[in-house]
KOLROPA-988983 format. One line per field, with one value per residue (C-alpha): x negated, y negated, z. Coordinates in Angstrom, 3 decimals. Each point is the difference from the previous one (the first is absolute). Layout:
N
c1: c(X / ...) $
c2: c(Y / ...) $
c3: c(Z / ...) $
***
This chain:
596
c1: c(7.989 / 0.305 / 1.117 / 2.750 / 1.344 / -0.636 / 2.764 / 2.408 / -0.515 / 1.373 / 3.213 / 0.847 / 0.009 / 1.901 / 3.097 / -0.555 / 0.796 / 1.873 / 2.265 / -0.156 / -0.841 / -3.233 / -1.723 / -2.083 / -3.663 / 0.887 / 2.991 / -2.300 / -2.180 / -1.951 / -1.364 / -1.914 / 0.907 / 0.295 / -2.057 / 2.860 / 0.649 / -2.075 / -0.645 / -1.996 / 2.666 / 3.841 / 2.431 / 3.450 / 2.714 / 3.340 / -0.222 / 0.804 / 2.941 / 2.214 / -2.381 / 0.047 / 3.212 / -1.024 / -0.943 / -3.418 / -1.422 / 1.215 / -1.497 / -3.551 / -0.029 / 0.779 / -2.207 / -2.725 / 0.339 / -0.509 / -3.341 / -0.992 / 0.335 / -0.860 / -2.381 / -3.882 / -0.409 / 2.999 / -0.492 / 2.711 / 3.037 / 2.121 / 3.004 / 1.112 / 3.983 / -1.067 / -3.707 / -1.941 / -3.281 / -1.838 / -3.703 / -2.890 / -1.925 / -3.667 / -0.860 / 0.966 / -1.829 / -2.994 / 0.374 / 0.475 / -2.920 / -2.107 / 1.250 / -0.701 / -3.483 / -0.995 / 1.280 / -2.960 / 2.678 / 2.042 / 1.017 / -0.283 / 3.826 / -0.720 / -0.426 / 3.293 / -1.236 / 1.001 / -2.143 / 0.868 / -1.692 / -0.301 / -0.601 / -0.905 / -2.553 / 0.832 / -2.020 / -0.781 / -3.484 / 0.116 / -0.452 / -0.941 / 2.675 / 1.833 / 1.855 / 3.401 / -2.301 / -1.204 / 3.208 / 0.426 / -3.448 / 0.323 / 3.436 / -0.503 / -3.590 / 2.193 / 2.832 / -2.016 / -2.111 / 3.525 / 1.439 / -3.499 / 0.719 / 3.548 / -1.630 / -0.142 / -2.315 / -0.673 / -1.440 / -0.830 / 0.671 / -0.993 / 1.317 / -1.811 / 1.368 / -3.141 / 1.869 / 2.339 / 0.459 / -1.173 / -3.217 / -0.803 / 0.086 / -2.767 / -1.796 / 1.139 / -1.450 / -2.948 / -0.897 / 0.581 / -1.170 / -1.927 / -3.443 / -1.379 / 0.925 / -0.352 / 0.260 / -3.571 / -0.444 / 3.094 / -0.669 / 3.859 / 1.837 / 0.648 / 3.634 / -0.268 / -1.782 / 2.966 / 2.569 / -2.267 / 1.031 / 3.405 / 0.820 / -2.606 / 2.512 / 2.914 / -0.971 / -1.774 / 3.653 / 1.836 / -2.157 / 0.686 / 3.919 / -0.361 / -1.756 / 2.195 / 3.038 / -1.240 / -0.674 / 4.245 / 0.376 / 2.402 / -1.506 / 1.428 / -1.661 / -3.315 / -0.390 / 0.641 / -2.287 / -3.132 / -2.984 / -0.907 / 2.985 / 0.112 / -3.639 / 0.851 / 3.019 / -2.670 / -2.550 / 2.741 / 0.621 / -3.448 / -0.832 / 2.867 / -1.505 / -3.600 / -1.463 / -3.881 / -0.841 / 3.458 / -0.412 / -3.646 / 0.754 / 2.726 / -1.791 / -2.684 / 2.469 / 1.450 / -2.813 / -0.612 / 2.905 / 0.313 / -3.265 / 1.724 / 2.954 / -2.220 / -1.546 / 3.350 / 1.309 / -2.659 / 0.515 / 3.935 / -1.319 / 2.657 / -0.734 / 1.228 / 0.164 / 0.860 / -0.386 / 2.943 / -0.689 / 3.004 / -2.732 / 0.402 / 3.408 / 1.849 / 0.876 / 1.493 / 3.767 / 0.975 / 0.319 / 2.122 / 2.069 / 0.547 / 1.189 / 2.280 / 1.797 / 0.174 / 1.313 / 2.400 / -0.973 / -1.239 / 1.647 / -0.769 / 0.942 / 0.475 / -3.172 / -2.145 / -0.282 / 0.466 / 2.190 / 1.287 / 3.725 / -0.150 / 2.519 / 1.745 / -2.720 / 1.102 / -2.431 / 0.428 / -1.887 / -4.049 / -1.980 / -2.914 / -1.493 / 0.241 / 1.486 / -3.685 / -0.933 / -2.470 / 0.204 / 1.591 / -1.227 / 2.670 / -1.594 / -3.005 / 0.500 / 2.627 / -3.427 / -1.739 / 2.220 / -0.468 / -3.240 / -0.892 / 2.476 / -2.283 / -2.724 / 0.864 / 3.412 / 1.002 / 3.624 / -0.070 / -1.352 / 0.138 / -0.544 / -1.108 / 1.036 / 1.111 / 4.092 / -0.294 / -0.089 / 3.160 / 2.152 / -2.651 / -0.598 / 3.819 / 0.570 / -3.436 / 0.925 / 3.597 / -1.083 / -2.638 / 3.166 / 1.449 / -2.251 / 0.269 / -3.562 / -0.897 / -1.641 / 2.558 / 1.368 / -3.294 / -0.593 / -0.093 / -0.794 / -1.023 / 1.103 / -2.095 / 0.854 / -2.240 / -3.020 / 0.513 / -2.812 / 0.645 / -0.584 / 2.357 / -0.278 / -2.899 / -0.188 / -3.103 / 0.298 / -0.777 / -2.504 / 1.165 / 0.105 / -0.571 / -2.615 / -0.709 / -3.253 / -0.130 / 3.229 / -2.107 / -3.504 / 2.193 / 1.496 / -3.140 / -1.322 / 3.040 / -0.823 / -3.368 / 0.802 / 3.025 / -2.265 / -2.556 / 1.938 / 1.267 / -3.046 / 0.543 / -3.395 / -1.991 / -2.946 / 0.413 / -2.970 / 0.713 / 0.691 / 2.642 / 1.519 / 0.717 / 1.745 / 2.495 / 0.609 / 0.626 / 1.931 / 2.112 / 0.610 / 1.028 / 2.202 / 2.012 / 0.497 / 1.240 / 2.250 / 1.680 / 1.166 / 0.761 / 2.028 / 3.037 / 2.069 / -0.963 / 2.982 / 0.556 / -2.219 / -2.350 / -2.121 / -3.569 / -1.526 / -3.514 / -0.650 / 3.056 / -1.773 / -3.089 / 1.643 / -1.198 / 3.206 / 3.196 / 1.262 / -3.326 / -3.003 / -2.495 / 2.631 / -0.227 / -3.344 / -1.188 / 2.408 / -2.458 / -2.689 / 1.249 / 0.394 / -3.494 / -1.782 / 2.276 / -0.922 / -3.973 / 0.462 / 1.459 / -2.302 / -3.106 / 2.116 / -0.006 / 3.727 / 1.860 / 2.418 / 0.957 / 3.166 / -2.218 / -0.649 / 3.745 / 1.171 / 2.698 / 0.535 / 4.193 / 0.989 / 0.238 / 0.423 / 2.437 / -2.710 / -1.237 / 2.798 / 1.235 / -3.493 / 0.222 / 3.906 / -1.468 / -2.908 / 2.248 / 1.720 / -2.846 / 0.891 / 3.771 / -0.928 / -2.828 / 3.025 / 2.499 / -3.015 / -0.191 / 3.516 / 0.695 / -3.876 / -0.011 / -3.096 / 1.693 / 1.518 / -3.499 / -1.373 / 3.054 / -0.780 / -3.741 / 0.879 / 2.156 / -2.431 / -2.811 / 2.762 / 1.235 / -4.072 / -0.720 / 3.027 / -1.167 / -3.201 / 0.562 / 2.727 / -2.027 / -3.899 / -2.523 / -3.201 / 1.379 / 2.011 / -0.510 / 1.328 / -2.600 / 2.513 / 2.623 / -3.998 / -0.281 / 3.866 / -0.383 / -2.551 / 0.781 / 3.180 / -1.889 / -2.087 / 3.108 / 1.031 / -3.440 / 0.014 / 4.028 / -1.054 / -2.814 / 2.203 / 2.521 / -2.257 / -1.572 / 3.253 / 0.415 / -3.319 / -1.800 / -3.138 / 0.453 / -3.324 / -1.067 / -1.894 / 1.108) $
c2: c(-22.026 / 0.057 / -2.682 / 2.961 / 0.617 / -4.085 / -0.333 / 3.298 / -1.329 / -3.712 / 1.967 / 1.867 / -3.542 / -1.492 / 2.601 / -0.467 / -3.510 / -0.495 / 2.708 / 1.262 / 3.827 / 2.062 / 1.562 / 2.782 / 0.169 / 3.011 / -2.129 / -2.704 / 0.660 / -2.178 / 0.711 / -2.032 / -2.161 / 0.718 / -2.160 / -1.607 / -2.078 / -2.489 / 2.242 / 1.593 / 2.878 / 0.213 / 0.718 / 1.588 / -1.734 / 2.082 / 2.742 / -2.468 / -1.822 / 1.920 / -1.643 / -3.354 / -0.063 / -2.719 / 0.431 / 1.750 / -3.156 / -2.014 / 2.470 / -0.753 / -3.162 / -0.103 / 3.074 / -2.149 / -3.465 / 1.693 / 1.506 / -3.145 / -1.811 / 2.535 / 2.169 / -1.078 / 2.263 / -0.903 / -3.588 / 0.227 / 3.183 / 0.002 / 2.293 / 2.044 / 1.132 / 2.674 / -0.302 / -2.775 / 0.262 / -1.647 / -2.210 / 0.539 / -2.989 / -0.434 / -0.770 / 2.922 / 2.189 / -2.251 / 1.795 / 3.184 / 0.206 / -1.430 / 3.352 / 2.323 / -1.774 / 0.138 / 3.834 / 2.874 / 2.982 / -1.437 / 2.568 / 2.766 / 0.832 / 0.540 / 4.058 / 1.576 / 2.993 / 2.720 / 2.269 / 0.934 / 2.706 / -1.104 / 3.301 / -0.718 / 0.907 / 4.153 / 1.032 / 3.180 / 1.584 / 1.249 / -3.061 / -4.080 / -2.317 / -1.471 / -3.752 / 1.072 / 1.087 / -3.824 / -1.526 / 3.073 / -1.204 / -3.971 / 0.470 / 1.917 / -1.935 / -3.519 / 1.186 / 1.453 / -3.459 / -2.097 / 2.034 / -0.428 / -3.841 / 0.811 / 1.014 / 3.949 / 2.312 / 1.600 / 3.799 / 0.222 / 3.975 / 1.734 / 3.661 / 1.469 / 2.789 / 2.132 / 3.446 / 2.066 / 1.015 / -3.228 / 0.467 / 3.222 / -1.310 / -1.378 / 2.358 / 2.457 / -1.615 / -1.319 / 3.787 / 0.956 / -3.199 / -1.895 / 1.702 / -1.653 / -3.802 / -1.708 / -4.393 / -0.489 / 2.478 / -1.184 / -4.066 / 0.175 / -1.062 / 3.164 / -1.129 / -0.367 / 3.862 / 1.438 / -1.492 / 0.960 / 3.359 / -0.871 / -0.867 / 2.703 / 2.856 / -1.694 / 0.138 / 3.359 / 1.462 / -1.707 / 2.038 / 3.120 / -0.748 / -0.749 / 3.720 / 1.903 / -1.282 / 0.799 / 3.654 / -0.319 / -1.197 / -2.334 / -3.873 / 0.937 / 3.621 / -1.681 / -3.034 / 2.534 / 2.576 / -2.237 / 2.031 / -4.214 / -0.439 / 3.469 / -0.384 / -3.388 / 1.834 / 2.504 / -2.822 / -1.580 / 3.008 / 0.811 / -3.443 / 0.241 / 3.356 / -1.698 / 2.097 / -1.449 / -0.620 / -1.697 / -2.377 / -0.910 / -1.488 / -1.620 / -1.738 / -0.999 / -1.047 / -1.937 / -1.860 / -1.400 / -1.208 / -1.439 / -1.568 / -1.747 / -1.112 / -2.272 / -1.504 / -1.214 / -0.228 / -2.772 / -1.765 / -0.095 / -1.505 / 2.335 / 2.127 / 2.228 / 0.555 / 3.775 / 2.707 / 3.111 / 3.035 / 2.206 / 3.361 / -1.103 / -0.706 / 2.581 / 2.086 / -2.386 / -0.076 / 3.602 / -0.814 / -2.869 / 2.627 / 1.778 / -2.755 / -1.411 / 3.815 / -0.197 / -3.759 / 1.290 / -2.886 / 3.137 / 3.297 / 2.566 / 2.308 / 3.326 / 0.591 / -1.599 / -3.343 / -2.799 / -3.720 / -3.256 / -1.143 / -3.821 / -0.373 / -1.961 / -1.945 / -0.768 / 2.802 / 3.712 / 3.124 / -0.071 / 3.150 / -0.206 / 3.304 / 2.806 / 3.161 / 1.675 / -2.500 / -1.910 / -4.060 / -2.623 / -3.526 / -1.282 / 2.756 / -1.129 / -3.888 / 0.798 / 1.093 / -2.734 / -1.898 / 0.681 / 0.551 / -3.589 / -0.906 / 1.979 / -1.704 / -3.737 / 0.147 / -3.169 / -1.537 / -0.330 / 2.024 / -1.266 / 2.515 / -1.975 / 2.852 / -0.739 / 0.006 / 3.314 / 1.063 / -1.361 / 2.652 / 2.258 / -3.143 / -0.466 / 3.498 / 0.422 / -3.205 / 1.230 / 2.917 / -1.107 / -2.548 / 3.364 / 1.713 / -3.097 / -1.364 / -2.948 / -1.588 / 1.158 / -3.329 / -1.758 / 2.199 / -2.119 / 0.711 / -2.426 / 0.752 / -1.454 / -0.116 / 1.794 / -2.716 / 0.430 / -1.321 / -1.443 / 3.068 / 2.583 / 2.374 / 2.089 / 3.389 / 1.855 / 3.258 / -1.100 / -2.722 / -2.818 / -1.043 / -4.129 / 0.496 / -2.058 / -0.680 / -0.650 / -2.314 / -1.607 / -0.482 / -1.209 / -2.955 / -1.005 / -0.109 / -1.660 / -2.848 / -0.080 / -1.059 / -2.186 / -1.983 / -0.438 / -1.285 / -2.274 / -1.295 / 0.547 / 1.219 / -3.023 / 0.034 / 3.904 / 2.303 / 4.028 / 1.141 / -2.819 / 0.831 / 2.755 / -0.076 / -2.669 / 2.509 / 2.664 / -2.060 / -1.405 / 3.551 / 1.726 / -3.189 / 0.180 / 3.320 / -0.060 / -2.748 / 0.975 / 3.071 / -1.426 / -2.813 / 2.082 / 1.725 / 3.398 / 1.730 / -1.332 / 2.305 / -2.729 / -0.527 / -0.441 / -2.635 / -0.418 / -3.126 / -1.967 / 0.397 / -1.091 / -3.696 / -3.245 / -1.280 / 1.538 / 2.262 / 1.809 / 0.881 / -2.410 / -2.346 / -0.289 / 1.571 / -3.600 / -2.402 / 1.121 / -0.224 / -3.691 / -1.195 / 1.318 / -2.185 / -2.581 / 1.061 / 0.158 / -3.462 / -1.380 / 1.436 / -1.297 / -3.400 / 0.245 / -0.331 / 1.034 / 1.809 / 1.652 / -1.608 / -2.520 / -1.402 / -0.487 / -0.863 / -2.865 / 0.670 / -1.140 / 0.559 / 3.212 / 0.122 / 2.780 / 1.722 / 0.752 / 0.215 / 2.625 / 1.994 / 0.041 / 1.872 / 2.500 / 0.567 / 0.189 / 3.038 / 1.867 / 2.239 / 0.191 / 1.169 / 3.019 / 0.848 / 0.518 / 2.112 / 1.753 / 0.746 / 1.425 / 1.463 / -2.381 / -1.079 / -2.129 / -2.240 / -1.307 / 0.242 / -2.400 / -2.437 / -0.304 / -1.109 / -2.293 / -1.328 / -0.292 / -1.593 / -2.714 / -0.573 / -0.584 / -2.790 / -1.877 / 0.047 / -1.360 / -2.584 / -1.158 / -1.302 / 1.554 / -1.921 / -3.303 / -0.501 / -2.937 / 0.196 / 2.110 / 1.852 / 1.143 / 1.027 / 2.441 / 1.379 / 0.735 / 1.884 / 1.946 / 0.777 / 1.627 / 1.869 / 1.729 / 0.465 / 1.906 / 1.763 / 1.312 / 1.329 / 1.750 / 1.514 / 1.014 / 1.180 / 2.502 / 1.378 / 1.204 / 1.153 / -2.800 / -2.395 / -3.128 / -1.914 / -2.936 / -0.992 / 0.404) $
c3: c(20.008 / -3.558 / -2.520 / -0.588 / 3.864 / 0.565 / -2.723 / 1.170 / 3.457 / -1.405 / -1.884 / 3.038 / 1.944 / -3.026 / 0.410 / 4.328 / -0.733 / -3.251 / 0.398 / 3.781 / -1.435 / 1.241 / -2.846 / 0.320 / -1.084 / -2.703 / -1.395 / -1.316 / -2.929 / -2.029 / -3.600 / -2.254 / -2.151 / -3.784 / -2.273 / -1.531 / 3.088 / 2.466 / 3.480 / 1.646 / 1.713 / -0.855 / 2.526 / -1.331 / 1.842 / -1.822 / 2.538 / 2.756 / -1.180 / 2.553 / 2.758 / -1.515 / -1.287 / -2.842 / -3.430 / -0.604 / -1.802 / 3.187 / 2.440 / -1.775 / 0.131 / 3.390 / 1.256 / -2.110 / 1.473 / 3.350 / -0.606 / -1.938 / 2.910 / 3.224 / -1.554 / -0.428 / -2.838 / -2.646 / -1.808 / -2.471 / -1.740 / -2.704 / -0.588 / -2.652 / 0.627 / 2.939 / -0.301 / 2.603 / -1.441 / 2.899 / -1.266 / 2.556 / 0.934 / -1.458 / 3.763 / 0.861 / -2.485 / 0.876 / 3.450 / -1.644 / -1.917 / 3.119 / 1.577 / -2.679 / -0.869 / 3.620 / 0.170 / 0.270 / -0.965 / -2.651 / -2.017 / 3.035 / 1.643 / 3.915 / 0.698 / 0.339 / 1.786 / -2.619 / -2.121 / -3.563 / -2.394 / -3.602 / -2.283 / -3.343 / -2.952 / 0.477 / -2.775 / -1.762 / 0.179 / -2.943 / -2.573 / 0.634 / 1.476 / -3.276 / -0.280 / 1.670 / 3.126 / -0.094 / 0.422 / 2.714 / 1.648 / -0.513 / 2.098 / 2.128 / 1.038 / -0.130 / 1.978 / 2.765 / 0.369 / -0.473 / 2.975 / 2.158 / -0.829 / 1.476 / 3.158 / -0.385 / 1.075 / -3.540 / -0.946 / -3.491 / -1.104 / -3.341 / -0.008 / -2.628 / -2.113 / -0.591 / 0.108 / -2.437 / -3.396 / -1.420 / 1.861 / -1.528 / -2.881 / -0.420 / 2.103 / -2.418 / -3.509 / 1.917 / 0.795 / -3.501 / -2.368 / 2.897 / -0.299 / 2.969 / -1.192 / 3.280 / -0.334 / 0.524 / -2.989 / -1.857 / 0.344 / 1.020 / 3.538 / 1.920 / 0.031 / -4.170 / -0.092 / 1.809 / -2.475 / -2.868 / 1.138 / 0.690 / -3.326 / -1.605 / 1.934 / -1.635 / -3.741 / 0.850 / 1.312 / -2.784 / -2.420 / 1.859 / 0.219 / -3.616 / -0.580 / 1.853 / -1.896 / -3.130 / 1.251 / 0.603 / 3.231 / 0.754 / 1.524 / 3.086 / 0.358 / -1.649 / 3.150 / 2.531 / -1.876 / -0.695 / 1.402 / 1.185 / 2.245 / 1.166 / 1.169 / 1.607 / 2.123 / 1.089 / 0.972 / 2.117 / 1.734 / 0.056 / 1.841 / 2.521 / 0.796 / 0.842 / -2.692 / 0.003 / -3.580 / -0.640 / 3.374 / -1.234 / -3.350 / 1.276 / 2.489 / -2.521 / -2.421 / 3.114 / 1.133 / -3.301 / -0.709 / 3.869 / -1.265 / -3.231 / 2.162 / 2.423 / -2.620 / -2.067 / 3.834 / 0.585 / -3.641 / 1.145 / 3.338 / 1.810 / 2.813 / 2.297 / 3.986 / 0.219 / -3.077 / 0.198 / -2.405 / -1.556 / 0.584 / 3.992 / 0.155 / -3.016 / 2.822 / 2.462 / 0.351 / 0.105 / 4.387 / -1.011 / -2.047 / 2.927 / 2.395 / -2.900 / -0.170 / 4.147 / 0.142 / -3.341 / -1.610 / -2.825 / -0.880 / -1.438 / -3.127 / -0.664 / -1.931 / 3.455 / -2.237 / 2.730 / -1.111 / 1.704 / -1.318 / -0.978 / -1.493 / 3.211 / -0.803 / -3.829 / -1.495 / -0.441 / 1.390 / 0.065 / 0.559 / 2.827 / -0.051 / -2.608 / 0.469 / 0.535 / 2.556 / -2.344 / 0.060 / -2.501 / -0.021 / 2.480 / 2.504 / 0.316 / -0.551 / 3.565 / 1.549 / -1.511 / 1.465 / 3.811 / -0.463 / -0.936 / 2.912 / 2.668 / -1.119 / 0.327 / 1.335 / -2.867 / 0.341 / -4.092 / -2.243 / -4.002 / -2.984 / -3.039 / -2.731 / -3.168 / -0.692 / -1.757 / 3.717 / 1.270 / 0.321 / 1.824 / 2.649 / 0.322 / 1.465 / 1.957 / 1.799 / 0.712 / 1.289 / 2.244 / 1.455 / 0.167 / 2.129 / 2.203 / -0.055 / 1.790 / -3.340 / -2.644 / -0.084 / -1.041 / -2.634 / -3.373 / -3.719 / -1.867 / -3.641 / -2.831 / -3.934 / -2.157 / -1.826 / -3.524 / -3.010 / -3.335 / -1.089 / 1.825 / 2.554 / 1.680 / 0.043 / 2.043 / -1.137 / -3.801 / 0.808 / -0.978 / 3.878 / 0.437 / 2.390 / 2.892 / -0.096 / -4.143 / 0.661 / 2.669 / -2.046 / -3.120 / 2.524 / 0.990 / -2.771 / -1.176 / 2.363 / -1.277 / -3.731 / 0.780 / 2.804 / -2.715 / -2.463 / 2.454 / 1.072 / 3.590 / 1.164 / -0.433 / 2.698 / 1.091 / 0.150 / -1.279 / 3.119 / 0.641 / -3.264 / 0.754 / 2.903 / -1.292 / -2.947 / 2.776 / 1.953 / -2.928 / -1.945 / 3.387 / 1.339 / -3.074 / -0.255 / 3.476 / -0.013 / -3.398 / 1.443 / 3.655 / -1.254 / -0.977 / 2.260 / 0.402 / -0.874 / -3.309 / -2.266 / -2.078 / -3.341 / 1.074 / -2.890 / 0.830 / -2.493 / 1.711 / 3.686 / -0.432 / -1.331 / 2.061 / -0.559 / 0.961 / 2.602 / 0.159 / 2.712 / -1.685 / 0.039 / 3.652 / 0.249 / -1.915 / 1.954 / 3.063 / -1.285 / -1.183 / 3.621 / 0.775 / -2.102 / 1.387 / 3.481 / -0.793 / -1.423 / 2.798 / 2.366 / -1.929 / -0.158 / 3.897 / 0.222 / 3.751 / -1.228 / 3.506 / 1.610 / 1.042 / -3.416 / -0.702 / 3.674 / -0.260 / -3.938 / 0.068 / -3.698 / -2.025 / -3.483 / -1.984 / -1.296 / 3.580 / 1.898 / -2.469 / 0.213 / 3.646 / -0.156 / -2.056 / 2.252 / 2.868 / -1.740 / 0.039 / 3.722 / -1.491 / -3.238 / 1.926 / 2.210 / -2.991 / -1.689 / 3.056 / 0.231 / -2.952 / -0.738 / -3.414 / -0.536 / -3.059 / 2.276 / 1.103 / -3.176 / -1.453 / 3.137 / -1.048 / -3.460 / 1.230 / 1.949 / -2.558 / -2.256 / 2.875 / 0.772 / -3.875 / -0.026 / 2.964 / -1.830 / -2.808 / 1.575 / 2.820 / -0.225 / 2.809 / -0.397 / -1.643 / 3.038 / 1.653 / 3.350 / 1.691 / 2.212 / -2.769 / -1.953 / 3.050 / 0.103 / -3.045 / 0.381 / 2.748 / -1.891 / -2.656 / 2.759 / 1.415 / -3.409 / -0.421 / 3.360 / -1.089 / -3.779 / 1.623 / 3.027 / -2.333 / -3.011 / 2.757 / 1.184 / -3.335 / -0.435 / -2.401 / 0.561 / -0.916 / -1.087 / 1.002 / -3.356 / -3.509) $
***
């Protein structure tokens, strides 16, 4: 039983035998205490005054006297008007750290039986994944690890979108400017060659635009005019036709970039249990069409063009198929849809997309509630905020992209200069180096843009992360690695610090007790993360953490400590400490050294 349902189960006895009233379990809840005031949980007693029919401040003290004295767990309370705020003893959390030291799966939730699909990354094959597709990735990666920690079964999903207009492109200037440039030939990342095209078909149809309105066209006539665009539209058709020639470069053009993908995949450290394609599933959903028109969940107009009616559900009128029987996104993402069902039959099924996307997730979820399938209820988008630089906005189609991998490189090496000047690398080899510069650039690139919520859109500053001080990665990254000096030290100092080494310790400082609450947070705080797919909760916690480690470090001594027993607490406090950063560092994704 928890310290938690040890103290519920003392109110509910309080009210049996104060006040002759049975409270139920979901009446009674206890939050923690705010700062401001000694305790460990606070009970708010104004709710109950009908019950106890005596002043709120009077009920406290009563309700409080009784768990002082019947309940193991409660050594002293205080009230404030309504609030008890009840103090845990430091027995008690001596117990409670015994059981969280001694557990194997602290920080993994029991399984719960139910399987959830996380979709996220989504990219475009026809340019290199830029910063807002690192947020996209860093979520979507964290959430689907927080929610294995929760005890799902988790599929990890990338639909790709390696088909339309977009596509052809850059299959388009590649045939004309390209002259066989392949990335061996070209020094570039095949994912970099297909956006060099990207953006060389942009400036090349702006010039054309630009020609054909000085010739007297309007801007209008000249975009839809460009011989560019109008041989793009005929590649697209071409390639949905199978035509040879068109399917062969783009599968060339494909497996390069599929090639530059793994590799800033790998860099990320994301990955991925089951790839979807947009050229396999473009035509799925026109069946679903069909069934929605029989069930008359759709109807149809009187140019063939088939709609649902939301607008019992708060929106308006959303088209599904076009009057000439060709697709719109919301066809084929219905298809999508089932098709991921059939194949692992998940109870949940998260889209991490950003918020630009909200609308079109609002009514595909409504109508697949609609159609009355037996997972629209766990469908869930999670909406991110745009990452924003210092210096503005990213744009693809004119270059000036902040690419991924650059972004990435710059962190690390980033990490490299600020550790030097420093002077944190005394005693490593190259190689070792290295890695910490690796692990340092990445783990605060990560954790800047976990540790806000994801729906509040966010200015990514790259010299503020990579701080040792403040709410930052390397913050935490170098609390870790901290304890594991401490924790080589005291194993070349042959200290027991296993239960054994601190069995009978009676007395528990401040400093420690108040360590040990935070550490006994830690399955609360991955449940609330969980809940509500926010990696920033956990992120928050592990700051926290660092920051309540660093005071009982400098408040407390380890080895000047002359009662042998407290030595070894001590130590295995900072252990768990250790084994928690480095739990909760990899459910968001981030190493943690153990040297620095």
């Amino acid at each position: 039983m928890t310290i938690e349902q040890q103290i519920i189960t003392g109110i509910k006895e309080a009210f049996q035998t104060l006040f002759s009233h049975e409270l139920s379990a979901g009446e009674l809840v206890l939050q923690p205490t705010r700062k401001e005031f000694e305790g460990t949980f606070t009970f708010v007693v104004f709710p109950f005054a009908k019950v106890t029919k005596m002043a709120p401040e009077a009920s406290g003290i009563k309700i409080g006297e009784f768990l002082k004295a019947n309940t193991k767990v409660v050594d002293d309370y205080n009230v404030v008007k309504g609030f008890l705020n009840i103090s845990v003893g430091k027995n008690a959390w001596l117990g409670v750290f015994d059981s969280l030291y001694q557990n194997p799966d602290f920080g993994q939730l029991p399984k719960n039986g139910q399987k959830v699909m996380v979709e996220y990354s989504s990219p475009n094959t026809n340019k290199p994944l830029h910063l807002g597709h690192l947020r996209n990735n860093f979520l979507g990666y964290s959430v689907s690890e927080i929610l294995k920690a929760n005890g799902y079964d988790v599929i990890k999903a990338n639909l790709v979108n390696d088909r339309g207009i977009h596509i052809c492109k850059s299959m388009v200037a590649y045939r004309h400017f390209g002259n066989g440039e392949t990335p061996e030939s070209s020094g570039l990342k095949g994912d970099h060659l297909a956006g060099k095209y990207y953006v060389i078909f942009d400036q090349q149809y702006k010039k054309q635009i630009q020609e054909l309105t000085e010739k007297g066209q309007t801007e209008d006539q000249a975009k839809k005019n460009a011989p560019l665009i109008l041989e793009a539209q005929e590649m697209l058709l071409k390639w949905e036709a199978n035509d040879p020639e068109v399917i062969a470069l783009w599968k060339t053009m494909n497996t390069w970039v599929y090639a530059g993908f793994d590799a800033t995949y790998k860099k990320m450290g994301v990955d991925f249990d089951k790839f979807y394609y947009e050229s396999d599933t473009y035509l799925l959903g026109k069946d679903i069409v069909d069934e929605g028109l029989a069930k008359e969940v759709f109807f149809k107009k009187t140019d063939g063009s088939v709609w649902v009616d939301l607008s019992a559900e708060g929106l308006d009128e959303k088209l599904v198929l076009r009057g000439d029987g060709t697709s719109v996104y919301i066809t084929q993402d219905m298809g999508t849809c089932d098709l991921k069902y059939q194949d692992f039959k998940f109870d949940k099924s998260v889209y991490v997309v950003g918020n630009e996307q909200d609308y079109h997730f609002d009514v595909l979820f409504k109508i697949m509630r609609k159609l009355g399938r037996p997972y629209g209820n766990g469908l869930y988008h999670l909406s991110y905020g745009m990452v924003d630089l210092p210096t503005g906005k990213m744009k693809s189609r004119e270059g000036t992209v902040v690419d991924a991998d650059d972004l990435m490189q710059e962190m690390i090496d980033t990490a490299e200069s600020h550790t030097k000047e420093l002077g944190k690398i005394d005693g490593f080899n190259a190689e070792e180096a290295a890695a910490l510069y690796e692990t340092l650039g990445m783990g605060a690139l990560k954790y800047f843009l976990l540790k806000v919520d994801p729906k509040k859109r966010m200015l990514f500053n790259p010299k503020e992360s990579i701080e040792f001080q403040g709410n930052t990665g390397p913050f935490i990254q170098y609390s870790h690695a901290r304890i594991a000096a401490i924790l080589r030290k005291a194993d070349q100092l042959g200290v027991d610090f296993s239960t054994n080494g601190y069995a009978g310790m009676d007395k528990l400082e401040n400093a420690e007790r108040e360590l040990i609450v935070v550490l006994y947070d830690f399955e609360k705080k991955i449940k609330a993360a969980g809940e509500e797919f926010s990696p920033s909760l956990l992120a928050q916690y592990l700051f926290d953490l660092a920051k309540e480690y660093n005071r009982f470090y400098a408040d407390l001594s380890i080895f000047n400590e002359s009662d042998p027993k407290v030595q070894s607490f001590r130590i295995a406090l900072s252990a768990m400490t250790a084994k928690t950063i480095k739990a909760g560092m990899k459910l968001l994704g981030i190493n943690v050294p153990d040297r620095m």
